[in-house]
Structures are given as structure tokens and as C-alpha cells.
C-alpha positions as CSV (number, residue, x, y, z in Angstrom):
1,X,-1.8,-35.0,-13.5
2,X,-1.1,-38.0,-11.2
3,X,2.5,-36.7,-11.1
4,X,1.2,-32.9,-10.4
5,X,-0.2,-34.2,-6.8
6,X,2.0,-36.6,-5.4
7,X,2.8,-35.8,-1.9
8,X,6.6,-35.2,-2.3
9,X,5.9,-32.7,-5.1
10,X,3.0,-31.1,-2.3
11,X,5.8,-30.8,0.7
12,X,8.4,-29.6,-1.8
13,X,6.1,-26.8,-2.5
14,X,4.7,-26.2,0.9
15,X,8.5,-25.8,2.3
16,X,9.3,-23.3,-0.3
17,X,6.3,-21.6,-0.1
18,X,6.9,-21.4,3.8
19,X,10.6,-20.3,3.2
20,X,9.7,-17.5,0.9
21,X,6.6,-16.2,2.9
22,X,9.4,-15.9,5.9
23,X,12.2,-14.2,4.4
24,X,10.0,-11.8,2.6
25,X,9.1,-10.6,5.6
26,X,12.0,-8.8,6.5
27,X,13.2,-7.7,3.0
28,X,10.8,-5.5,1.7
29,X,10.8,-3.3,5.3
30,X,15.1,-3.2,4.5
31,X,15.0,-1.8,1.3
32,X,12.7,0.5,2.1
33,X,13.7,1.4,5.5
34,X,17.4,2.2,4.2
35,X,16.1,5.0,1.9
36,X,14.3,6.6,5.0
37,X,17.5,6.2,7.5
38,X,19.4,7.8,4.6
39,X,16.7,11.1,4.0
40,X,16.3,11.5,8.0
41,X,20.7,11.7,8.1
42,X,20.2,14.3,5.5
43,X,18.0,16.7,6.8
44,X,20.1,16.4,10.1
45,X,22.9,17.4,7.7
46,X,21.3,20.0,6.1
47,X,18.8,21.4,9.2
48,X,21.6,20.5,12.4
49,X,18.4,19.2,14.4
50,X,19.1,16.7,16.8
51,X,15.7,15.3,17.0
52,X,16.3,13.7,13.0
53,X,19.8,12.6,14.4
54,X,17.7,10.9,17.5
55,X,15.1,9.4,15.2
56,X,17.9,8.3,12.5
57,X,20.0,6.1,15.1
58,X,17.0,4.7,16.9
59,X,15.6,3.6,13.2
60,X,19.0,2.5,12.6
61,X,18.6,-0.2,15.6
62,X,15.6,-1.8,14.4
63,X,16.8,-1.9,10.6
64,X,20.0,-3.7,12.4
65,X,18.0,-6.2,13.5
66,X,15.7,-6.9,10.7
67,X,18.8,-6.7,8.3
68,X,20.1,-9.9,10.4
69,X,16.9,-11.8,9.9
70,X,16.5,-10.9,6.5
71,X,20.3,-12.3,5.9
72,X,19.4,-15.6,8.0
73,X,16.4,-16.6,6.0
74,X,18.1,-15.3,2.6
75,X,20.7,-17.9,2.9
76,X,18.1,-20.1,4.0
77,X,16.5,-19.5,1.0
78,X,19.6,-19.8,-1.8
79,X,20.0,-23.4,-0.3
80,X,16.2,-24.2,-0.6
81,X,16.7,-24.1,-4.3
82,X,19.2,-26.8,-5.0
83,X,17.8,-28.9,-1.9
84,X,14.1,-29.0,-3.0
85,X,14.5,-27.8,-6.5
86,X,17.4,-29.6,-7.8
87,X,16.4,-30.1,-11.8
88,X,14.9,-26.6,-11.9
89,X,18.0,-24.8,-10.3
90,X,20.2,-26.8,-13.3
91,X,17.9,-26.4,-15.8
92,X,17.8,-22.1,-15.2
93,X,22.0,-22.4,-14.2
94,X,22.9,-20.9,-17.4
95,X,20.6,-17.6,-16.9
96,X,20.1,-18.1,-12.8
97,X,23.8,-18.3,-12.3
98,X,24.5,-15.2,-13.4
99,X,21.8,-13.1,-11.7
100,X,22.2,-14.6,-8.7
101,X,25.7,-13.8,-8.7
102,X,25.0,-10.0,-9.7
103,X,22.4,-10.3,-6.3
104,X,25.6,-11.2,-4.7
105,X,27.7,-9.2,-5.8
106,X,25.0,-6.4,-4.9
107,X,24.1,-7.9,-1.7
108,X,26.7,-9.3,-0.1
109,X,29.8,-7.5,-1.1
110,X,28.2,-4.2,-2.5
111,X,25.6,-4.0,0.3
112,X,27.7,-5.6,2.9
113,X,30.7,-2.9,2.7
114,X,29.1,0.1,3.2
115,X,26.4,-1.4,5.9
116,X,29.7,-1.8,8.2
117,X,30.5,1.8,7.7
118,X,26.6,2.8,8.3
119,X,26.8,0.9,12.1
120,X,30.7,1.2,12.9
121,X,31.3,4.7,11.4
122,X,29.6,7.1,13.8
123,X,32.3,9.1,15.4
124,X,35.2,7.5,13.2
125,X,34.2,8.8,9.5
126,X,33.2,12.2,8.4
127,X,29.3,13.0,8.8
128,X,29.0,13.2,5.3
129,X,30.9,10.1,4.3
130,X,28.7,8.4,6.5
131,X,25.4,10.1,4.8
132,X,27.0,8.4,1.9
133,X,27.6,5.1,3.3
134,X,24.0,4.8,3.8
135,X,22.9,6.0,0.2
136,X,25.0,3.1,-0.8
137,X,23.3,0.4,1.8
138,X,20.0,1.6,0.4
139,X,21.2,2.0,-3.3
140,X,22.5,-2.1,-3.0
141,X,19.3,-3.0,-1.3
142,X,17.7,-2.1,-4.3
143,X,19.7,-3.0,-6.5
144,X,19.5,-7.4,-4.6
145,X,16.1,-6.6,-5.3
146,X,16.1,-5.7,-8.7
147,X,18.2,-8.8,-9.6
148,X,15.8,-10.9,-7.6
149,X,12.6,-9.3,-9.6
150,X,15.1,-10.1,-13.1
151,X,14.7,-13.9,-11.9
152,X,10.9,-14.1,-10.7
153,X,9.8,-12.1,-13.4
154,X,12.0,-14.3,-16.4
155,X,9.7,-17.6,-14.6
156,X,6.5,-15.6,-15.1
157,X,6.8,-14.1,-18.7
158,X,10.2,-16.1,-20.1
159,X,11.9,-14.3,-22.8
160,X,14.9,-14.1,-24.4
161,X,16.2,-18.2,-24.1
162,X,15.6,-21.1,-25.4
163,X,14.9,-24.2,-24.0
164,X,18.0,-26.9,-25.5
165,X,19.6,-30.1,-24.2
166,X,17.3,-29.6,-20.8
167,X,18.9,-26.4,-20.0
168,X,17.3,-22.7,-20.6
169,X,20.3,-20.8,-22.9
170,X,19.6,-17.5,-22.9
171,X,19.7,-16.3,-26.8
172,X,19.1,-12.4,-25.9
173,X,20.5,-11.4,-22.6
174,X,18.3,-7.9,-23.1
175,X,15.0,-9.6,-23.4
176,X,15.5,-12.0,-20.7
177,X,16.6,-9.4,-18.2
178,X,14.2,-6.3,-19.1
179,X,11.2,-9.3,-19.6
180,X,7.8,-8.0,-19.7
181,X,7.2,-9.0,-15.9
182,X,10.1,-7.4,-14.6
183,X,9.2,-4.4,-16.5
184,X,6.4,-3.6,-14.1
185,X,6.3,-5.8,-11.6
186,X,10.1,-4.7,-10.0
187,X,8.8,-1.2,-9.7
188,X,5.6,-2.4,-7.9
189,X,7.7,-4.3,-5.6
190,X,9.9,-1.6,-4.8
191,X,7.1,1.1,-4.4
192,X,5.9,-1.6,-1.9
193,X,8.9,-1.9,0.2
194,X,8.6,2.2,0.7
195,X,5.4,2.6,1.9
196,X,6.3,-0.7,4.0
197,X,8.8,1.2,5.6
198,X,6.7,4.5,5.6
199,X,4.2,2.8,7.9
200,X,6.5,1.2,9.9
201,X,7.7,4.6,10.7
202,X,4.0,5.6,11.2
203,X,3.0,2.9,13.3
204,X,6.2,3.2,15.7
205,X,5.6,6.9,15.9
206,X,1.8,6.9,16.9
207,X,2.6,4.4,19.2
208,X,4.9,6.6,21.2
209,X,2.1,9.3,20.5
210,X,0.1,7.3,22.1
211,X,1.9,6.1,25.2
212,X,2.9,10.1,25.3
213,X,7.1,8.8,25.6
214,X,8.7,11.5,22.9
215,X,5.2,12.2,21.6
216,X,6.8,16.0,20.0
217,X,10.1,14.1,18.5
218,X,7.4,11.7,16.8
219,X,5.1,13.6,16.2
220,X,7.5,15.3,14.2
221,X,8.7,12.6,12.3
222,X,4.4,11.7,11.5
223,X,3.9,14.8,9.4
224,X,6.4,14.3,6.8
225,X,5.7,10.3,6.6
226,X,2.3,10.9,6.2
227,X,3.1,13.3,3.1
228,X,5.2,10.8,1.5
229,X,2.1,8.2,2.0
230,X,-0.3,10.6,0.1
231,X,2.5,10.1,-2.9
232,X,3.1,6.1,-2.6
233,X,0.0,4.8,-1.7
234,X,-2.1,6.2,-5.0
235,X,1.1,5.7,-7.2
236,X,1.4,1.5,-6.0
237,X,-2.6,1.7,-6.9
238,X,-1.6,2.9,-10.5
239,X,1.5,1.1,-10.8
240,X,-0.7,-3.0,-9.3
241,X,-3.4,-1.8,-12.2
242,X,-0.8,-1.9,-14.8
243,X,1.1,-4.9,-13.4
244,X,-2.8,-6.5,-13.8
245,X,-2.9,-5.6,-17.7
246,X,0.6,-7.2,-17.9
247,X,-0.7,-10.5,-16.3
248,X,-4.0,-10.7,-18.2
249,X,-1.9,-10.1,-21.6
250,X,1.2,-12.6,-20.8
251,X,-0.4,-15.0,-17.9
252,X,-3.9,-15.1,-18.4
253,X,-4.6,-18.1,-16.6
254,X,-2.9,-16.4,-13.7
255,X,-5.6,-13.1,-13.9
256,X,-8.6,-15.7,-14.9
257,X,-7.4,-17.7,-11.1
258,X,-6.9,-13.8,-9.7
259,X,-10.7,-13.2,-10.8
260,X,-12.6,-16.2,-11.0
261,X,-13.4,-15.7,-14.3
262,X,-14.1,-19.0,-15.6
263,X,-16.4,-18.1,-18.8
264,X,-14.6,-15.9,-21.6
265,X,-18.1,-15.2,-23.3
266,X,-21.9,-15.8,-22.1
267,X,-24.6,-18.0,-23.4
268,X,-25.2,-15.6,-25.5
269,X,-22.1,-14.9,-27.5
270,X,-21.1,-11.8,-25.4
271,X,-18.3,-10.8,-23.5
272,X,-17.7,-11.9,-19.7
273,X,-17.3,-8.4,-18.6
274,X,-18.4,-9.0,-15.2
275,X,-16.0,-8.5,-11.8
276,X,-16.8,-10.8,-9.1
277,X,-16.4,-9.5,-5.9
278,X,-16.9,-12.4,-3.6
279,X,-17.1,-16.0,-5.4
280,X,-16.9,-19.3,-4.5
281,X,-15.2,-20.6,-6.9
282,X,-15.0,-24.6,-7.9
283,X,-12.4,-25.6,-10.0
284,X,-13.8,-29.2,-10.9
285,X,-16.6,-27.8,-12.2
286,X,-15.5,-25.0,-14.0
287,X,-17.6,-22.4,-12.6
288,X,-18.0,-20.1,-9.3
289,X,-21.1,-21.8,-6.8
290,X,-22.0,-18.3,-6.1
291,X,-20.7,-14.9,-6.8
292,X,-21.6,-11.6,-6.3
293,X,-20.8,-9.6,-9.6
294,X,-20.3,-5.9,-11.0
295,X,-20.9,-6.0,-15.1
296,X,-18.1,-4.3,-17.3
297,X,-15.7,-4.0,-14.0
298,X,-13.8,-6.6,-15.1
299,X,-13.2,-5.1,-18.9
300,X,-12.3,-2.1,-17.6
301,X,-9.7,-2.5,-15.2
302,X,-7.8,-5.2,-17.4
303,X,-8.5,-4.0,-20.8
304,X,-10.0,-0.1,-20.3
305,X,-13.0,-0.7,-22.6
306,X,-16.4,-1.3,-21.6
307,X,-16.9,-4.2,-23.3
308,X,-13.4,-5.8,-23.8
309,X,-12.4,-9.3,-24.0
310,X,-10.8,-10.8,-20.9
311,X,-10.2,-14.7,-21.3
312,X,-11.1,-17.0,-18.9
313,X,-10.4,-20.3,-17.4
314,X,-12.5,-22.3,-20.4
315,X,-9.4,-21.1,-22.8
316,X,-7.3,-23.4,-20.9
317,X,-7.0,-27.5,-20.5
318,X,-8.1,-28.5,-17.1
319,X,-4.2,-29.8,-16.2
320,X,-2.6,-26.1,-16.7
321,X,-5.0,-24.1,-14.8
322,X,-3.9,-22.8,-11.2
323,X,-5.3,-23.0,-8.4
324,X,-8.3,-20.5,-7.8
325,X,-8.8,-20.1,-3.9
326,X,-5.9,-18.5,-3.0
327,X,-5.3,-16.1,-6.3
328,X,-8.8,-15.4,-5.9
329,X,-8.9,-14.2,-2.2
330,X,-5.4,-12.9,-1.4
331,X,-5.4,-10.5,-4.5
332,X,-8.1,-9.2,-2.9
333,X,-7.3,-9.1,0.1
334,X,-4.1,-7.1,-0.8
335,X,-5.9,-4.6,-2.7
336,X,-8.6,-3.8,0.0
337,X,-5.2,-3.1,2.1
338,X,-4.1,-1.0,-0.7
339,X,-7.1,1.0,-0.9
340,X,-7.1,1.2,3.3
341,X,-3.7,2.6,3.4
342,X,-5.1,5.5,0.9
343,X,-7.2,6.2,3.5
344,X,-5.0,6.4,6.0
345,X,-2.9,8.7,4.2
346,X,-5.6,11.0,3.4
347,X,-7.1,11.1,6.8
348,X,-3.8,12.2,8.1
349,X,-2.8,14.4,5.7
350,X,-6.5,15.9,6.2
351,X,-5.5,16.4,10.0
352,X,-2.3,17.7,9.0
353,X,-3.5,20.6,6.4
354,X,-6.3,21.9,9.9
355,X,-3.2,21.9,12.0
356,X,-4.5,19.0,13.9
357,X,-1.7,16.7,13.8
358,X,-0.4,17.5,17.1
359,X,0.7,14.9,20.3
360,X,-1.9,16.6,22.2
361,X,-5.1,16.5,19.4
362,X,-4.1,13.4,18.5
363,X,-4.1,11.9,22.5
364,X,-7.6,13.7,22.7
365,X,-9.0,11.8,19.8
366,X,-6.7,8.3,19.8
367,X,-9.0,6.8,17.3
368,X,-7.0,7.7,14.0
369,X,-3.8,6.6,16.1
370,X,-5.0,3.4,16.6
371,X,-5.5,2.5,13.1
372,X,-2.4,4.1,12.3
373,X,-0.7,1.4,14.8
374,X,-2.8,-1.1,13.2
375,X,-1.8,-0.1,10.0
376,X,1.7,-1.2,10.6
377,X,0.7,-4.9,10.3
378,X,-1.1,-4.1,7.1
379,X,1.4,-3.6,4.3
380,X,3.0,-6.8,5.7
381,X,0.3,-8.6,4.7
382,X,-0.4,-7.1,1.6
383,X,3.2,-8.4,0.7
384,X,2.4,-11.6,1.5
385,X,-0.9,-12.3,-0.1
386,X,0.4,-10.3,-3.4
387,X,3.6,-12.9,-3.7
388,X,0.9,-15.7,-2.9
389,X,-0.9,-14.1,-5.8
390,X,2.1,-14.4,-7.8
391,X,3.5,-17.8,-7.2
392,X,0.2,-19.8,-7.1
393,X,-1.0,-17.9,-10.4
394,X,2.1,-19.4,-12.4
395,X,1.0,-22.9,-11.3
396,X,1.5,-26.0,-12.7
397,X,4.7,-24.1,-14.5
398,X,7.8,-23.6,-12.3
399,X,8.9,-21.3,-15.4
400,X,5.8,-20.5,-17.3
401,X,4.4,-22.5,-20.3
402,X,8.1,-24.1,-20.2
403,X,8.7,-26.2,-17.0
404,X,6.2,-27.8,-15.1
405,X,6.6,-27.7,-11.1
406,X,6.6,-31.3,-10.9
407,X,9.7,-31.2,-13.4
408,X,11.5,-29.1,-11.5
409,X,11.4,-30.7,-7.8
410,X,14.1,-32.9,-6.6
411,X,13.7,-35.9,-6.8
412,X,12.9,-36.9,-2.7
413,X,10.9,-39.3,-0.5
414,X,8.2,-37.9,1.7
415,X,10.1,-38.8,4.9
416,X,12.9,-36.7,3.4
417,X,10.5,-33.8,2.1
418,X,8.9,-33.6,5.8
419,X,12.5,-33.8,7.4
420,X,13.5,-30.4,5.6
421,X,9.8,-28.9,6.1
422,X,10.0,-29.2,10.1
423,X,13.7,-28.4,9.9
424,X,12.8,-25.2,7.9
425,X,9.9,-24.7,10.4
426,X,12.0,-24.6,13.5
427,X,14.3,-22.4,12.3
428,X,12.8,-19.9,10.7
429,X,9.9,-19.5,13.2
430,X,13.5,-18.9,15.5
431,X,14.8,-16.3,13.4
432,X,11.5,-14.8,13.6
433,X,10.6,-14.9,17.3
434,X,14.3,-13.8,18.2
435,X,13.8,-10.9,15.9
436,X,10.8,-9.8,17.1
437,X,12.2,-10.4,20.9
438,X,15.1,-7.5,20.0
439,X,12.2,-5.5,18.2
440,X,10.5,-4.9,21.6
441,X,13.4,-4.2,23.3
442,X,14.4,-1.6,21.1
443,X,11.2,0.2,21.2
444,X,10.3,-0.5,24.9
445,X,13.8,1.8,25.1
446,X,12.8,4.1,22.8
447,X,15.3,6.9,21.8
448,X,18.3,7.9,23.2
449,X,17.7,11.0,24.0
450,X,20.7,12.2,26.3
451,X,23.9,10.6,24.7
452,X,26.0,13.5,23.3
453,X,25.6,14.2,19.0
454,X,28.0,12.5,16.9
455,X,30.0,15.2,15.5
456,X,28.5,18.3,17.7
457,X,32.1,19.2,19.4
458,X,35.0,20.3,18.4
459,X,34.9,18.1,15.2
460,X,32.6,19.9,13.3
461,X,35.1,22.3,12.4
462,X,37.1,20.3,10.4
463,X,36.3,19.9,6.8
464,X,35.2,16.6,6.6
465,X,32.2,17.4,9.0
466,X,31.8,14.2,11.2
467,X,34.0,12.8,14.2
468,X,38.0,12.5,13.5
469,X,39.9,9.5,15.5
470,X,42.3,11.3,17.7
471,X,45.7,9.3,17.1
472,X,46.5,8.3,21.0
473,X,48.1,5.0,19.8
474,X,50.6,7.4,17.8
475,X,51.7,9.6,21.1
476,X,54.5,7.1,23.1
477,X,55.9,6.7,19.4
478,X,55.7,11.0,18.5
479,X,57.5,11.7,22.2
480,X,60.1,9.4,21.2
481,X,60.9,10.6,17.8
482,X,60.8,14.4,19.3
């Protein structure tokens, strides 16, 4: 336990925890955001309207510039792990080495192909060789993701290896990729990064409602974002209920941190059932000081019975049991977000279906416009607190029941632990503030509204559908020849 809290082991934590919470700022918004520039390019394919080709390249700008920061903070990140967690990084080599290389493979080769084709092909590859350019930036984007959900999910449910000679050998490459965390907790993650993206859109778009700049080309874009919303918001409910059954059956120390659910059974030989919504929970002691409790809640979101069995912290020694604060309040601050983005989505679908979601209704009554904007900030956060939910639940273990945190640190002073924190600090808060700089500019410009259509001229006569070079370079050399 001394170990556990040393300061070094504290900073190495703190700096990884800081680096994480930074680069998955801009990742979740990529992946998400690259399946939306791809469906607006097809209904300007498939429609010829401008206005989706307007709002596809001025999306486009703002995904540039998050895709940059999410690169800059992802390398970041990859040396993070052999700089503050050295004997982890070896120990996993042998089942790390190759995921991360199939995230590499999918990210940075994959991924970064077709992404140069998506920015540099307007006007130089066919219209629908470009639509397919970006299927395959947002099909790689998912697929980094995926392999990056493989690896988080093997350290909180570990399957499929066994633990020999210090390292983790993996004995059954199927049950350590598809491990029972993954299994659920990738599609959660990537149902997230939509409607992150979905309310980015939103909250752009009722902005520019509300400063009335292009309020009819947003307005138009509104309608079918808030129909997708009605979709993803009640289907990441359904999908972070059954990621919560996962936890409570293979990490139930995480879901008794998550709840505060200290006592497995009363005084009187009953079930706990009881869901605590506000606690203050101490760990020392075992208990919650004060908490303000529903009976059978707690059965019946984790187990679906009325009187199930959920076990609780008392199951555990007092040396493997996580940290309770922070599980406690940001899982629920993520899932009153959850619950608020329903909302939203229903009150703007409501508006839609009485055929008020119109620039000028909406400017009459800004209120729901406001909130929307608001609302942009939200799924952001809700990413944030869930992965704090989801790291500090797995505490002490760096890989669950298996490697203790402490184990897996490097081995470094505290004048060399603070030297990287401050360094990591500075540049990522640098990353972050010129990212946001560019994101202002971009939508202080808004759309381009008057720059001619890629592929509206002549070219869209040819087969391929999209701008042709003209060979000019090839002219001095054809007079020649002739």
C-alpha cells in the first residue's frame, strides 16, 4: 500500500491521465465527424444541391484542424507509454505490439492515404472517387478506434494470455481481441463519437441560426441532424446500460466505486438493492456519510430483477478497491448528459414534426437554440467523465486483477516525473489553444458561399463525374511532336 501512494507513482498517473483527457478530445469528434462529411458528399451526389456541397467543405475545414490536433496529442500519447510506463508497455509487448501496429497500420497509412485525397482531391479526382476517399478516412478512423478499444478493453477484462516470465503471452488471439469489454464497450465508444459529431453539427448550425449568417443553409442541415439524434441518443442509453451489466459481472469493484455501493447485503441478511443518487462516500470507513437512496434501482439496472444481488465494496480487501469520488460523480455526471441530449433530440424533433423548425421560428423563440449551442460542450464532457469512469474504476490494476499500477510505472524520481508533467502541460494546452484559435476563424468565416462548385462545368460530363486536370504541361511537347 506504501508503494501504491508514493508520489512518483501519483505524477506518473496524473501526466497520463492529463495526456489522455487531452487527446480524447479531438478523436471521438474525428471519427464521428468523417462519417457525416462522407453522408453530406453523398446527398450532394445523389440530390446536385450546392448547399450540402457548401456545408461539406466548410465541415471539412474544421475536421482539418481537429484531425491535426488529434495527430499531435496521439503521438504524444504513444510516447507517454514507454516514458512513464516503461515495465507495463514490456510486460503487454507481446499482445500491445501487435495492436498498436494494426492502429498504425489503420491510422497512419490506411487513414493517412486517403485523408490526402479527401483535402487535395477536389477538382483533380472524379466526384465519386473523392465520395470514396472519404468513406475510407471515416472507415480507418474507425477502424484506429476499434484497435485502440481491443487494448483498453484486454486491461479491463484480460482474456485470452497468460501471464509468464513477466510478460503477458497471449494463448488465444480470439479471446483476447473480442474480450468481454471490447465486446460492448467499442460500440458504446463509437456510438459516442456520432452523436459527438451530430451535436457539433447542431451546435455550429444554431449558432449561425442565431446570428441569422446562412440561417436557411443551416437550418437545413438542423432537421436531418436532429433526426439522426432521436436514433443515437436512446440507442448509447441502451447500449451504456449493457456496458454497466458487463462491468458489475467482470469488474465489480469498478461498478461498486461507480455506485457507492459499499454493503452487498443489509443488517438483515437482505440484498443492497438500493441506488444512491447523491452520496458522500468515505472510503476509510467503508461506508457513504450521507446518501440519498432509491430501493431496488440498483438491482434493476445492473441485474434486471427486483431483488438481485449486486456486490459491493465489503467483497473486496481494502488495498484493491478504487477510488470512489470520481467513479461515483462523473458516471453520473455523464449519464445526466446522456439523458439531456435525449431531450434535446426530442424537443427538436417535436419542433420539427409542427413545422416549426424554421430560421425565422426558431429567432422568434431563441430559447431551444441556446441550449442547442450549449449542448455542443456537452457530449465533450460526457466523454471525459465516462473514460475517467473507466480508468479510475480499474484502479490499483494497470491490467485488471494481473498488474498492479505501481508495477507498471517506470521507474523515475519526482523531479523527473514533474519535468514531463509540465512539459506535457505546455504542450498540449498549445495544441489545444492553437486549435481552438483556427476553430474561430473558420466559423467567424463561415461558408463559402460564392466560389464556383467543384465539378459544376464542363466536367460533369465526363464519366468519372468530378474535375479532370487539363494536361497544359503536355501542350509545348504535343506541338512539337505534331
Amino acid at each position: 500500500m506504501i508503494i501504491e501512494d508514493t508520489l512518483p507513482v501519483l505524477l506518473s498517473r496524473l501526466d497520463f491521465a492529463f495526456i489522455t483527457s487531452m487527446h480524447i478530445l479531438w478523436t471521438p469528434v474525428t471519427i464521428g465527424m468523417s462519417w457525416l462529411l462522407f453522408f453530406l458528399e453523398v446527398a450532394w451526389l445523389k440530390t446536385g444541391n450546392e448547399h450540402w456541397y457548401r456545408l461539406q467543405r466548410f465541415f471539412e475545414k474544421l475536421f482539418i484542424v481537429n484531425f491535426g490536433a488529434g495527430v499531435a496529442t496521439g503521438v504524444t500519447m504513444e510516447m507517454a507509454f514507454g516514458i512513464l510506463y516503461g515495465p507495463f508497455s514490456q510486460a503487454v509487448g507481446p499482445f500491445f505490439g501487435n495492436i498498436l501496429g494494426f492502429e498504425t497500420i489503420t491510422a497512419f497509412m490506411y487513414e493517412a492515404g486517403f485523408i490526402g485525397l479527401m483535402i487535395f482531391g477536389w477538382g483533380k479526382i472524379g466526384k465519386g472517387m473523392h465520395a470514396f476517399a472519404t468513406f475510407n478516412v471515416a472507415l480507418s478512423s474507425s477502424l484506429s478506434a476499434m484497435w485502440i478499444l481491443v487494448a483498453n478493453g484486454w486491461m479491463q477484462s484480460p482474456t485470452g494470455i497468460q501471464l509468464k516470465d513477466g510478460l503477458f503471452q497471449v494463448t488465444n488471439w480470439w479471446q483476447a481481441i473480442f474480450n468481454p469489454n471490447f465486446n460492448i464497450g467499442f460500440p458504446h465508444m463509437w456510438v459516442a463519437t456520432v452523436e459527438l459529431a451530430l451535436f457539433f453539427f447542431a451546435a455550429v448550425s444554431a449558432w449561425f441560426i442565431l446570428k441569422n449568417r446562412q440561417a436557411n443553409l443551416f437550418t437545413k442541415l438542423l432537421k436531418p441532424t436532429l433526426l439522426a439524434l432521436i436514433i443515437i441518443t436512446p440507442l448509447q442509453i441502451f447500449i451504456g446500460d449493457e456496458l454497466g451489466r458487463e462491468v458489475a459481472h467482470d469488474q465489480p469493484t469498478s461498478l461498486a466505486a461507480m455506485e457507492g455501493h459499499f454493503h452487498t447485503y443489509l443488517p438483515d441478511g437482505k440484498p443492497n438493492t438500493s441506488w444512491n443518487l447523491i452520496a458522500i462516500p468515505d472510503v476509510s470507513a467503508g461506508k457513504n456519510l450521507f446518501s440519498i437512496q432509491i430501493p431496488h434501482v440498483l438491482s434493476l439496472l445492473e441485474t434486471h430483477t427486483w431483488d438481485g444481488v449486486v456486490t459491493g465494496m465489503d467483497h473486496f480487501a481494502p488495498n484493491d478497491r478504487p477510488n470512489v469520488w470520481v467513479p461515483f460523480y462523473a458516471f453520473r455526471v455523464m449519464v445526466a448528459i446522456g439523458f439531456f441530449l435525449f431531450f434535446m433530440a426530442l424537443w427538436g424533433n417535436w419542433l420539427r414534426l409542427r413545422g416549426k423548425l424554421t430560421a425565422e421560428h426558431l429567432r422568434k423563440n431563441p430559447l431551444f437554440l441556446r441550449l442547442l449551442v450549449f449542448s455542443g460542450f456537452l457530449p465533450y464532457l460526457a466523454v471525459w467523465t465516462g473514460w475517467w469512469t473507466r480508468e479510475i474504476g480499474r484502479q490499483p490494476w494497470v491490467v485488471y486483477n494481473l498488474m498492479r499500477t505501481w508495477q507498471g510505472v517506470s521507474h523515475m524520481g519526482v523531479t523527473a516525473e514533474s519535468f514531463w508533467l509540465i512539459g506535457y502541460i505546455i504542450f498540449e494546452l498549445m495544441v489545444w489553444g492553437g486549435a481552438w484559435y483556427f476553430f474561430t476563424r473558420v466559423i467567424q468565416k463561415g461558408p463559402d458561399m460564392t466560389s464556383p462548385v467543384i465539378g459544376a462545368s464542363d466536367h460533369d460530363a465526363h464519366p468519372s463525374g468530378g474535375g479532370i486536370a487539363k494536361p497544359t504541361f503536355a501542350k509545348p511537347i504535343m506541338n512539337k511532336l505534331n
